[in-house]
C-alpha positions as CSV (number, residue, x, y, z in Angstrom):
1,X,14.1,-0.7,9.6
2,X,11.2,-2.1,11.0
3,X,10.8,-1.6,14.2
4,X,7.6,-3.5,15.4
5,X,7.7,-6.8,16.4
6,X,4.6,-8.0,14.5
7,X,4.4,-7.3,11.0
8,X,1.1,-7.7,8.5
9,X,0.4,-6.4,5.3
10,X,0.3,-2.6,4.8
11,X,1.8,-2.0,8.3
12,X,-1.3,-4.0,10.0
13,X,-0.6,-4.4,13.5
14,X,-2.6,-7.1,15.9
15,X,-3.1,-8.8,19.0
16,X,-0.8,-12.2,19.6
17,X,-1.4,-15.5,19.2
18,X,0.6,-18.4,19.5
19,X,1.5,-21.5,17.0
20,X,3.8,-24.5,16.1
21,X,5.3,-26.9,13.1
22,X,7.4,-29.8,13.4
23,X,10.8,-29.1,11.8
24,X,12.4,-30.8,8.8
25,X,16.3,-31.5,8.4
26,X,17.7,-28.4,7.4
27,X,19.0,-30.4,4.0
28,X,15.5,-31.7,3.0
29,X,13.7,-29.5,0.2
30,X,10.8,-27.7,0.6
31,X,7.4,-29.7,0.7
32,X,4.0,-28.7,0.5
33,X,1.4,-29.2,2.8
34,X,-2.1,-28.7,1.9
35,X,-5.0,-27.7,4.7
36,X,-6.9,-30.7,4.7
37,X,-3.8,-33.0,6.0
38,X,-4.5,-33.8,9.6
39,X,-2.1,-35.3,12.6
40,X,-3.9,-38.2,13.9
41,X,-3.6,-37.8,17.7
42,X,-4.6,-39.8,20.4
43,X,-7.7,-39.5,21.2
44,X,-8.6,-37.6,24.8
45,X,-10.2,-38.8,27.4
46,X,-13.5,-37.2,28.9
47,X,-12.7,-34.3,30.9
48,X,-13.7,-33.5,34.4
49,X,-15.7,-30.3,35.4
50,X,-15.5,-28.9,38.8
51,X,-18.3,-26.4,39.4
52,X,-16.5,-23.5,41.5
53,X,-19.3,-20.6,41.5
54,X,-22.9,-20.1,40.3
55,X,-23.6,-15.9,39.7
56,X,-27.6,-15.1,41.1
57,X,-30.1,-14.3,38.8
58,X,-29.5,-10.7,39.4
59,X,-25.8,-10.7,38.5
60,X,-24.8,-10.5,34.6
61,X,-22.1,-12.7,33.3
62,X,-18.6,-11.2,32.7
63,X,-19.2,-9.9,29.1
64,X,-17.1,-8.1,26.1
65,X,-16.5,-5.4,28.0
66,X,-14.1,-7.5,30.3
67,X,-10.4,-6.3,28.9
68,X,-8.6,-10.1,29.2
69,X,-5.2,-10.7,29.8
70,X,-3.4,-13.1,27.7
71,X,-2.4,-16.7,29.5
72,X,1.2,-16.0,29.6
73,X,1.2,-11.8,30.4
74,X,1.6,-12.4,34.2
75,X,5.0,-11.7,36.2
76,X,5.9,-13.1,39.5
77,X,5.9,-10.1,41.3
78,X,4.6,-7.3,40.4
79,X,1.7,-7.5,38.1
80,X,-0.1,-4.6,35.5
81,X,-3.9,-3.7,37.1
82,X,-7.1,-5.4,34.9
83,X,-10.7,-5.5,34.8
84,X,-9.8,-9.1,34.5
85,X,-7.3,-11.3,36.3
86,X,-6.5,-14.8,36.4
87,X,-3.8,-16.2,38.2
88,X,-1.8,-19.6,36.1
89,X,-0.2,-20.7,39.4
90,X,-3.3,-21.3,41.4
91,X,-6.0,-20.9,38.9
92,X,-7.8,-18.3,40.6
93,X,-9.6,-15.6,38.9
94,X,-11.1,-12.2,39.7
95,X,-13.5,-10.3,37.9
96,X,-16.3,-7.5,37.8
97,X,-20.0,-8.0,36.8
98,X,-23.0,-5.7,36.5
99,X,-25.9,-6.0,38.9
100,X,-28.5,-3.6,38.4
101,X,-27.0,0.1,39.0
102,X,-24.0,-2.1,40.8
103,X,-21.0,-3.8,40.6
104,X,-20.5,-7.0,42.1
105,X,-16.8,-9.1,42.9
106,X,-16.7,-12.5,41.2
107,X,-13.6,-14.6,43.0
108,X,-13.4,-18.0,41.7
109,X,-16.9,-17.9,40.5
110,X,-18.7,-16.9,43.8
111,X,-19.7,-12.7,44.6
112,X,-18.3,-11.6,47.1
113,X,-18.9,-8.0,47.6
114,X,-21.7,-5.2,45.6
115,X,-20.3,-1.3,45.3
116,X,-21.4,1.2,43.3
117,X,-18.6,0.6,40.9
118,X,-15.2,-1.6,40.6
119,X,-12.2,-1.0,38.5
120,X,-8.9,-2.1,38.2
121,X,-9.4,-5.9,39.4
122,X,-5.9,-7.7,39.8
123,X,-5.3,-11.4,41.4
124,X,-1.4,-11.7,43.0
125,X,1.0,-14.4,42.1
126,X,-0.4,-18.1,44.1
127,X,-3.8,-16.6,43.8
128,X,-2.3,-14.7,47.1
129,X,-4.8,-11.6,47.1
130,X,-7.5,-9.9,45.1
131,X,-6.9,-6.1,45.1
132,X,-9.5,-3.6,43.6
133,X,-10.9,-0.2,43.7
134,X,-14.1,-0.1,44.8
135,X,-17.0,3.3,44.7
136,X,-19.0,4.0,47.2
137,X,-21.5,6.7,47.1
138,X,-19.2,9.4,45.1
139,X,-15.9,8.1,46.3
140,X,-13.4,5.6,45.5
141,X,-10.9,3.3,48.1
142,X,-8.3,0.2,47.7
143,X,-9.3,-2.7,49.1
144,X,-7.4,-5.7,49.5
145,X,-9.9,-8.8,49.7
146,X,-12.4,-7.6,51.8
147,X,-10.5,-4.6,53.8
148,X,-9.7,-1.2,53.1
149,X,-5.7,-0.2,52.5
150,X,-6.5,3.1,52.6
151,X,-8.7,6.4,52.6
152,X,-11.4,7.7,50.5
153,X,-10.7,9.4,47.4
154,X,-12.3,11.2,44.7
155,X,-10.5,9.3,41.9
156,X,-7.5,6.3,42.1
157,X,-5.7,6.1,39.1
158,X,-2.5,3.3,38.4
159,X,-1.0,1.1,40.9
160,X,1.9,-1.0,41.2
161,X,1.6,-4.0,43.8
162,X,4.9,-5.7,44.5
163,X,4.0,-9.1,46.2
164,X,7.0,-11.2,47.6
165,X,6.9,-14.6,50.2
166,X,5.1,-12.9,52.5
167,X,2.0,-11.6,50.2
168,X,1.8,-8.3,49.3
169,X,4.7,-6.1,50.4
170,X,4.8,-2.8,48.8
171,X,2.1,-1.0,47.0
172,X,1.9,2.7,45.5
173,X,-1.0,3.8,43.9
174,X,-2.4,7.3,42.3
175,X,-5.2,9.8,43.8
176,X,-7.0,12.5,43.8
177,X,-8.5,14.5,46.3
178,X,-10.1,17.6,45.0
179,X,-8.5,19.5,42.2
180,X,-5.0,17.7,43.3
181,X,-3.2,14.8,43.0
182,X,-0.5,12.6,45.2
183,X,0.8,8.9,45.6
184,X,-0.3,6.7,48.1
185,X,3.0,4.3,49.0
186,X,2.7,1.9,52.0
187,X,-0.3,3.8,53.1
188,X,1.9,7.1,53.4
189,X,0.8,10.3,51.5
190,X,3.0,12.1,49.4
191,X,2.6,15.7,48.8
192,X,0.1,17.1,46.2
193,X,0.4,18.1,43.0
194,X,-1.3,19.0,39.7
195,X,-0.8,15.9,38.3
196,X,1.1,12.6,38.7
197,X,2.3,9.9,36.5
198,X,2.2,5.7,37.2
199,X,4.4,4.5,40.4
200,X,7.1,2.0,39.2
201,X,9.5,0.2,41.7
202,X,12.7,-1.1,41.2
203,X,13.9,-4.6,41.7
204,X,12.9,-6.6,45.2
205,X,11.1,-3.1,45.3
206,X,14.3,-1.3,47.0
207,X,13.3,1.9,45.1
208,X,10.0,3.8,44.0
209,X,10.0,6.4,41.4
210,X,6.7,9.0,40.1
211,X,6.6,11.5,37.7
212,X,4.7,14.3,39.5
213,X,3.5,17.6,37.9
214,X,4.0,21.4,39.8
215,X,2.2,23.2,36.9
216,X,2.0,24.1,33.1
217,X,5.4,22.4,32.1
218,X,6.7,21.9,35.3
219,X,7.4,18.4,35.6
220,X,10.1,16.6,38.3
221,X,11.1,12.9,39.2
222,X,10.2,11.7,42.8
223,X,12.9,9.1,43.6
224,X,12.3,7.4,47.4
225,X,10.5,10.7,48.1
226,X,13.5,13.3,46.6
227,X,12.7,15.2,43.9
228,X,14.9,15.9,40.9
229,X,15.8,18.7,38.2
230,X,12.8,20.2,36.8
231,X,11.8,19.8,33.3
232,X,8.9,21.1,30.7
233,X,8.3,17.1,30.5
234,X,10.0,14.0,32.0
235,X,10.2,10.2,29.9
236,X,9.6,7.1,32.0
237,X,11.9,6.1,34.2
238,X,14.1,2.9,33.6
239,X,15.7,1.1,36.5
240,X,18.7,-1.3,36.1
241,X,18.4,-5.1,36.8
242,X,19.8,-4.8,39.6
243,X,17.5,-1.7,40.8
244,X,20.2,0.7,42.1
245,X,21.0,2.7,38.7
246,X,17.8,4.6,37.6
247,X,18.1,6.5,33.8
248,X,15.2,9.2,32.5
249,X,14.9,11.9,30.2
250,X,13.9,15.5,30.6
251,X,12.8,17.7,28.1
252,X,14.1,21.2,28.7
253,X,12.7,23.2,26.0
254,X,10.9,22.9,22.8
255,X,13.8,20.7,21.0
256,X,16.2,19.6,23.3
257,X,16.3,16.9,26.1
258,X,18.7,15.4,28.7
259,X,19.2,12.4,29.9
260,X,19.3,12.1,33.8
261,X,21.5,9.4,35.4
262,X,21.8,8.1,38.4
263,X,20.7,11.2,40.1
264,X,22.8,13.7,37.9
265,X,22.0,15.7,34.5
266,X,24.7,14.5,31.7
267,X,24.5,15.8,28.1
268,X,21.9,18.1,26.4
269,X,20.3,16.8,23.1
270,X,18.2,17.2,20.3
271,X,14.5,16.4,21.4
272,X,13.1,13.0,20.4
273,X,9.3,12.5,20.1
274,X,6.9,11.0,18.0
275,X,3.1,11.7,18.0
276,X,0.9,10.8,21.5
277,X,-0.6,7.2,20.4
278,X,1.4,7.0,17.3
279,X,-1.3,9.5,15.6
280,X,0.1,11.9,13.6
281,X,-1.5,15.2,12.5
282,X,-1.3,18.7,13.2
283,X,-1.8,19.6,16.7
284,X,-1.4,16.4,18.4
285,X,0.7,16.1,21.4
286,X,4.1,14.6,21.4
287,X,5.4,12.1,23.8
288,X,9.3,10.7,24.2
289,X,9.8,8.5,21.5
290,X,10.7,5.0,22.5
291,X,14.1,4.4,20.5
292,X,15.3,7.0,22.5
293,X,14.7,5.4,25.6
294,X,18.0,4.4,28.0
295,X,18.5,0.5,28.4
296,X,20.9,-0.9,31.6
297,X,23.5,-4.5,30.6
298,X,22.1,-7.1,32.5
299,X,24.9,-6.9,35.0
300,X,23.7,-2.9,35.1
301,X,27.4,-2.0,34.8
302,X,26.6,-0.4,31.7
303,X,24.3,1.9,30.0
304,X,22.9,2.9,26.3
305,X,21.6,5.6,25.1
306,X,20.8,7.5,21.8
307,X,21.5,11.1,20.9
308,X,20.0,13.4,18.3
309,X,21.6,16.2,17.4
310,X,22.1,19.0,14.6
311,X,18.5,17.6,13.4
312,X,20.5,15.4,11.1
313,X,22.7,13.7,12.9
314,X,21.8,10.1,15.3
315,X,24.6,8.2,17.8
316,X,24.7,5.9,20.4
317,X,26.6,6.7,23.5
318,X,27.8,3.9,25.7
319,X,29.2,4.4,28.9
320,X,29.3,8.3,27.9
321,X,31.6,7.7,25.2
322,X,29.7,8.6,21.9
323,X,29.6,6.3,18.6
324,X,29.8,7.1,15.0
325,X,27.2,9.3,13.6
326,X,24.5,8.1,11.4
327,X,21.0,9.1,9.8
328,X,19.2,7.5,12.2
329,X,19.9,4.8,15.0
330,X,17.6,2.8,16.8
331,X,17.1,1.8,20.3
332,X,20.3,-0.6,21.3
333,X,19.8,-3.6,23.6
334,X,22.1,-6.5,24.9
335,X,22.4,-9.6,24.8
336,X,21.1,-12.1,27.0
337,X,24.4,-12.4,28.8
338,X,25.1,-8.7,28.7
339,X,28.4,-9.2,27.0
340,X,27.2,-7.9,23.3
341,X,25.4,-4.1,22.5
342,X,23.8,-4.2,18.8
343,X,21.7,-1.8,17.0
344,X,20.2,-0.6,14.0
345,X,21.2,2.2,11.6
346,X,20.5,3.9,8.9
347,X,23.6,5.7,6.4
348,X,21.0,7.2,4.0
349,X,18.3,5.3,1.5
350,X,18.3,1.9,1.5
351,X,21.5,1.6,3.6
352,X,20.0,0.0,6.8
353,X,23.3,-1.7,8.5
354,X,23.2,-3.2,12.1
355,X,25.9,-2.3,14.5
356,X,27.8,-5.3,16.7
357,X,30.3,-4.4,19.3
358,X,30.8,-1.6,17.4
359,X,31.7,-3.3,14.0
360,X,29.3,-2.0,11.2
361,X,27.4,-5.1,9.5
362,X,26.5,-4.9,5.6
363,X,24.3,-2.6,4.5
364,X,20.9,-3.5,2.8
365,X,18.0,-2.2,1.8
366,X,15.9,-3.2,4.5
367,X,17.0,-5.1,7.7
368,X,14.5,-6.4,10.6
369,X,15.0,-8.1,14.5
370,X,17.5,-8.7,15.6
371,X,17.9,-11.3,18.0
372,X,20.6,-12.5,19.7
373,X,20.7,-17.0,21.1
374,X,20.0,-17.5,24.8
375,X,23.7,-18.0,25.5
376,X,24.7,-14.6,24.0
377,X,27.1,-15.4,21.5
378,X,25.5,-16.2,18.2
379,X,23.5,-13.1,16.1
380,X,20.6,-13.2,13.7
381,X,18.6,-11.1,11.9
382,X,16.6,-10.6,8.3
383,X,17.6,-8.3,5.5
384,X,16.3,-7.3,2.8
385,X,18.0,-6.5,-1.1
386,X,15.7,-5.9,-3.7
387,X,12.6,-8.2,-3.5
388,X,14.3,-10.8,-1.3
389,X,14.8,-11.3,1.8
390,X,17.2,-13.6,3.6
391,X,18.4,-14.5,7.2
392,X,21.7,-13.5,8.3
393,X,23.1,-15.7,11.0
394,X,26.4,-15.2,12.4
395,X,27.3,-12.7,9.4
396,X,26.4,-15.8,7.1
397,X,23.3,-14.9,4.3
398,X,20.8,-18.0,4.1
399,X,17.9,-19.1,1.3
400,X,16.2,-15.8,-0.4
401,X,12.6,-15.5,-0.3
402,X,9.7,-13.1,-1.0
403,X,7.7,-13.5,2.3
404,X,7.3,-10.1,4.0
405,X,5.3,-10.8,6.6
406,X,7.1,-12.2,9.4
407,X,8.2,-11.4,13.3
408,X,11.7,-12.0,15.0
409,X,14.2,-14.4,14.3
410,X,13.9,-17.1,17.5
411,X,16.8,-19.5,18.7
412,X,15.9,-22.7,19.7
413,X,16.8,-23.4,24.1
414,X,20.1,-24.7,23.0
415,X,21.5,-22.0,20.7
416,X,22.0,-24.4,18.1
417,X,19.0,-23.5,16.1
418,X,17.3,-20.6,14.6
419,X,14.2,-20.9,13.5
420,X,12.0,-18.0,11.4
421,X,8.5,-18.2,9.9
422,X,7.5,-15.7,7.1
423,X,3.9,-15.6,5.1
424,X,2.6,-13.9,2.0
425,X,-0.5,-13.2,0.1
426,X,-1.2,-14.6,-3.3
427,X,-5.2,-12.9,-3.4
428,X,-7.3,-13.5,-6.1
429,X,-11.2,-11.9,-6.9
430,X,-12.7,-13.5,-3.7
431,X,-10.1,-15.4,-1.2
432,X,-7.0,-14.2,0.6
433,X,-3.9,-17.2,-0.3
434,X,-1.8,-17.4,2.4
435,X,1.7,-19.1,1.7
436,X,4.0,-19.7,5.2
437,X,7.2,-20.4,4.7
438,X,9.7,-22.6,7.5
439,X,13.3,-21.5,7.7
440,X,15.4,-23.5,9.8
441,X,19.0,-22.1,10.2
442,X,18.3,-19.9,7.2
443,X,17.2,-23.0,4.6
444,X,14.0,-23.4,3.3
445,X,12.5,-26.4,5.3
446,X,8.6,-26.2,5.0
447,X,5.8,-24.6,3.0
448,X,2.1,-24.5,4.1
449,X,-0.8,-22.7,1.8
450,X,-4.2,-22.2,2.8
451,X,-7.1,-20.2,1.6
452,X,-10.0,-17.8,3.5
453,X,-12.8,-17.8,0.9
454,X,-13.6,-13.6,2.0
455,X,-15.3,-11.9,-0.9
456,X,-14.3,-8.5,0.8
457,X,-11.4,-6.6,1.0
458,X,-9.2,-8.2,4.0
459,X,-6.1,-7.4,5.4
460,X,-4.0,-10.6,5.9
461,X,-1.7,-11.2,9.2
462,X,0.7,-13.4,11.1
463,X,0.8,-13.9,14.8
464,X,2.5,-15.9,17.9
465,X,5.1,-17.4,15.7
466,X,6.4,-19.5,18.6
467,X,9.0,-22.5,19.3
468,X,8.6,-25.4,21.2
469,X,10.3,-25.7,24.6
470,X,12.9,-28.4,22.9
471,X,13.1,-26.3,19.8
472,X,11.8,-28.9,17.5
473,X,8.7,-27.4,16.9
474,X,6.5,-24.2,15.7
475,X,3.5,-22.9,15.8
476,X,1.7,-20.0,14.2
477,X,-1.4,-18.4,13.7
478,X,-2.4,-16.6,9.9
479,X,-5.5,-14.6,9.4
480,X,-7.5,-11.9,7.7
481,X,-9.4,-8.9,8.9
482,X,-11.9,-6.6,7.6
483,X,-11.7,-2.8,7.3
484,X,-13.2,-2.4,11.0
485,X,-9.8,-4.8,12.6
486,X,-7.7,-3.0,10.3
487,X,-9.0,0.4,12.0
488,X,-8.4,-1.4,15.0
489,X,-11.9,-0.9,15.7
490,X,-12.4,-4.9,16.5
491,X,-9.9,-7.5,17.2
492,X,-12.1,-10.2,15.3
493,X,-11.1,-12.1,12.5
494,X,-10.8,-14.9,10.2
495,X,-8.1,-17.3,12.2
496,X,-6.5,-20.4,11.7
497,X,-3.7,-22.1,13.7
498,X,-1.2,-23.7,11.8
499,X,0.4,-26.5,14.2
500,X,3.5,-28.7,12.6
501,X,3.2,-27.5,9.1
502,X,-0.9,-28.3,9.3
503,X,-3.3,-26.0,9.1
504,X,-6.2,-26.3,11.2
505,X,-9.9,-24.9,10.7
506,X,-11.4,-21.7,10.7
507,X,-12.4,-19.9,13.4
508,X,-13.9,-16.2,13.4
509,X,-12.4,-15.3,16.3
510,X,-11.6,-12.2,18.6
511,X,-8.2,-14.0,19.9
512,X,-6.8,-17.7,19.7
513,X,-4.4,-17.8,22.7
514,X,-1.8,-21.2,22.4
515,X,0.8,-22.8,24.4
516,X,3.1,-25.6,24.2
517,X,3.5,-28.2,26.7
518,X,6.5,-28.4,29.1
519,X,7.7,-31.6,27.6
520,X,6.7,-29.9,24.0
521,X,4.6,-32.7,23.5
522,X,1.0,-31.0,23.6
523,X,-0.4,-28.0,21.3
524,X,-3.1,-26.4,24.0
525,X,-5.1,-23.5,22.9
526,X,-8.3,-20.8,23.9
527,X,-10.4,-19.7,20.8
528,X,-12.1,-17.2,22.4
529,X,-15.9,-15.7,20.9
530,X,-15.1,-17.6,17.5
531,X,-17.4,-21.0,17.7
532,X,-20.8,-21.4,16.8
533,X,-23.2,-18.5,18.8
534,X,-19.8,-16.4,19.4
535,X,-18.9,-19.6,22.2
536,X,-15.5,-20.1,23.4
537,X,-13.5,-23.7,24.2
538,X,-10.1,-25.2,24.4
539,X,-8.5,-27.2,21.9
540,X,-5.6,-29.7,22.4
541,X,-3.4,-31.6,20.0
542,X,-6.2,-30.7,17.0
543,X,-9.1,-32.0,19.3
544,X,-12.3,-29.6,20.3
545,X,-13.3,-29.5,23.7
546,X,-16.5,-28.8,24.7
547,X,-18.4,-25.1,24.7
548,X,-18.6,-22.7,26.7
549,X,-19.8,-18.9,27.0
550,X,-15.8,-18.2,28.0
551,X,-12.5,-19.7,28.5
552,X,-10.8,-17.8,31.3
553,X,-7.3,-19.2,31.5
554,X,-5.7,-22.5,31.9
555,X,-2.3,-24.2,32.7
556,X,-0.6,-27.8,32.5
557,X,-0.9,-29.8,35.8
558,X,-0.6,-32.8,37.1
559,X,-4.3,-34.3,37.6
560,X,-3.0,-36.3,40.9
561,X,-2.0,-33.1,42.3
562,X,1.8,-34.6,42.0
563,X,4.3,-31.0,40.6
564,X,6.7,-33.4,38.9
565,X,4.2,-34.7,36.3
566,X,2.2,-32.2,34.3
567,X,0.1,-35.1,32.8
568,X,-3.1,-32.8,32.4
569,X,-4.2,-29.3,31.2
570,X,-6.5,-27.7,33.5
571,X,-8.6,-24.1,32.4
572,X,-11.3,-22.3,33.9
573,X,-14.6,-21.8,32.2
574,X,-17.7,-19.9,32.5
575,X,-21.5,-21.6,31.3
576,X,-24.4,-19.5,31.8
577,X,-23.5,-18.0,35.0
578,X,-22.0,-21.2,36.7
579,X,-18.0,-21.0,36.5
580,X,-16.2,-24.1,36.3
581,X,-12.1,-26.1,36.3
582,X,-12.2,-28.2,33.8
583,X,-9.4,-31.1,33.8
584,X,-8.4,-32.5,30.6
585,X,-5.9,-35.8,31.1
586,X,-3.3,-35.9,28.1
587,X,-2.3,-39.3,26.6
């Protein structure tokens, strides 16, 4: 089975991107759509720039070395640590920058405070806070703003910052102190130890959990300060929705593992790894492997789980009662509802099935997703017999095809839909021939062909196949990269965003980030380093905004400042070293 969610030609994996096509009546043949067709949108009015910040001469700008999150990565509690952080809700942003030997704070364009080194920048949800680690001298401390939330260390390592109504609530974060280790929670000290893995709390933070080492292969689980069974390794921990059920496994000896639940050690299996960074070779280090990893029901009444044994043999055990054995078995998940377990497996070669509420589907040769509707009660998936694929909704097989470069299957809001884009290659001597195909409900609706004129060998790729919020609509982005993107040595390539069946121009790009409207209206996206002297701008409904040096992030707003109408898109956008919002009113 394949088992990533983005899938390119000779197992290429990339960054995501997002994209859109208006959808044809599922009886309608298939028509072709050439590049150089064009929607004819309204035109846009000017837009408005808002200078926020100006850097000092001093001070460099934010460069490539910022790692950026993607416009729609951010939670609403508890948010990942970055170099960079922008926050959708209030538009503020946080960065580093180099001056001289130091590091300086930008916050919404303006410095605010020069260490001798920053890391780990993050913004909270409503632009709440700005937390940091910040060097001085030889040592390291958390700060929150412009105050200190704790001692100096030698080292910090991850965090986890649970922010609620009342700003930030709960934090834990990693440190060292010497040759040692512990975890900083609430500004209490745990014990120390050789080593210790990332913090991770549970819903409405009730519960906090750490891996912490006691020595060569002595690893334990810290659970609200209580530690557990020791093990030679332990997997990360998984809480239920709910945040009172916590699941982990524990490697006991070379080969065998067991999985811990709820405080107590059930049933002893065979060991499940896979190389450290998906790097095989001899000698590398293994790690848990992820299809191995327990998942909660929604209602976390219920738990998952799959077991290797004999070397030979795979099951899933729900509830602690074990299911039929097979090859191999993948990682099961439920529906959205929680009233439906599926998940793949494998009877020998080419004999790839998917099991539903523990009825075994038809075998293929090849099967990929699945992916179950928003309401829980419809099933879809793509499988493969011969050189054809098909979707297979509801148990029913739609139109075959040859594309084999494709993500998941997606369900329109209402369930009544399922929609699934797909692309192939057709290369010649010099230029890479993309062909993406439109399936709506498993027919053949739409086909759009376009060409990158390369003259080198390229790797071709499909990203952010994604739907519209009324389901109507899809949007993709297709590309080829060189030998150093395929290495993933660079995430710059040959792009092109192909918006209602239309394919747009080209942009050699490190990442085109895109979004849909609320009212599905509006195609908004960030090409980012791929215009003209490696510039960056925003681009809405086909029409180029102006340049700048960087898009940071943007979001629909209203431009009166009134919640119920999102009439504008508003983004955040560096020149030079002046930082600016930029309002864009939409027709």
């Amino acid at each position: 089975m394949r088992q990533q969610k983005r899938i390119f030609c000779l197992g290429l994996l990339v960054l995501v991107a997002w994209l859109t096509a208006v959808l044809s009546p599922a009886a309608s043949p298939p028509s072709q759509t050439s590049a150089s067709e064009k929607n004819q949108p309204v035109a846009l009015p000017a837009a408005k720039e808002e200078l926020l910040g100006e850097l000092s001469p001093q001070t460099e700008p934010p460069g490539s070395e910022i790692t950026k999150r993607p416009w729609k990565e951010f939670w609403s509690m508890a948010n990942p640590e970055s170099d960079y952080s922008f926050d959708p809700e209030s538009l503020r942003f946080a960065a580093r920058a180099k001056q001289g030997k130091n590091w300086v704070l930008v916050v919404d364009g303006k410095e605010k405070g020069t260490f001798d080194g920053i890391e780990s920048v993050l913004i909270g949800p409503q632009g709440q806070h700005v937390i940091y680690s910040a060097k001085r001298d030889t040592k390291w401390v958390k700060m929150m703003d412009d105050k200190e939330i704790g001692p100096a260390f030698d080292k910090l390592g991850a965090g986890f910052w649970f922010f609620g109504d009342a700003g930030l609530e709960h934090y834990a974060y990693a440190a060292q102190r010497g040759e040692k280790w512990l975890m900083i929670t609430d500004g209490k000290e745990s014990p120390e130890f050789a080593e210790v893995g990332s913090p991770r709390f549970s819903a409405k933070a009730k519960h906090l959990t750490f891996s912490a080492s006691l020595g060569p292969k002595k690893w334990v689980m810290y659970v609200d300060g209580n530690k557990g069974p020791e093990f030679e390794d332990v997997g990360p921990p998984v809480f239920s929705p709910d945040g009172e059920r916590l699941a982990y496994r524990g490697k006991r000896s070379k080969d065998r593992e067991v999985l811990v639940l709820d405080g107590k050690e059930m049933s002893e299996f065979d060991y499940g790894d896979h190389p450290v960074n998906n790097v095989p070779g001899f000698g590398v280090p293994k790690e848990f492997d992820s299809s191995g990893q327990p998942v909660f029901s929604p209602d976390s009444k219920h738990w998952a789980y799959r077991a290797k044994r004999d070397g030979k043999h795979e099951a899933v055990i729900l509830d602690g009662k074990e299911g039929p054995d097979f090859e191999q078995v993948g990682r099961p998940f439920y529906s959205h509802d929680g009233q439906h377990l599926t998940y793949w497996a494998r009877r020998g070669k080419k004999q790839d099935l998917f099991v539903l509420d523990g009825k075994e589907g038809p075998q293929f040769e090849e099967i990929f997703g699945p992916a179950f509707s928003p309401e829980g009660r419809r099933f879809a998936y793509l499988a493969k017999r011969g050189k054809l694929w098909r979707m297979v909704i509801d148990g029913q097989d739609g139109s075959e095809f040859e594309h084999d470069i494709f993500g998941y299957p997606k369900f329109s809001p209402d369930s009544q839909h399922v929609i699934q884009l797909a692309m192939m290659n057709h290369p010649t001597w010099n230029q890479s021939n993309l062909e993406v195909l439109e399936l709506r409900d498993g027919k053949m609706t739409k086909t759009t062909t376009t060409q990158f004129h390369t003259g080198r060998t390229t790797y071709p790729f499909m990203e952010g196949e994604s739907l519209s919020p009324d389901g109507q609509r899809t949007v993709c982005v297709v590309g080829v990269g060189g030998e150093k993107f395929f290495h993933g040595g660079t995430t710059r390539a040959l792009r092109r965003v192909i918006v209602d069946g239309q394919a747009g121009k080209d942009f050699d790009a490190l990442e085109i980030d895109l979004e849909f409207s609320p009212d599905s209206r509006h195609v908004v996206y960030g090409v980012r380093g791929g215009v003209g002297d490696n510039k960056s701008m925003v681009v809405i409904d086909g029409q180029e905004g102006k340049l700048y040096d960087d898009v940071i992030g943007g979001a629909f707003r209203s431009a009166q400042g009134n919640d119920s109408s999102q009439d504008a898109f508003m983004y955040i956008a560096r020149a030079g070293r002046k930082f600016f919002r930029v309002t864009q009113r939409l027709p």
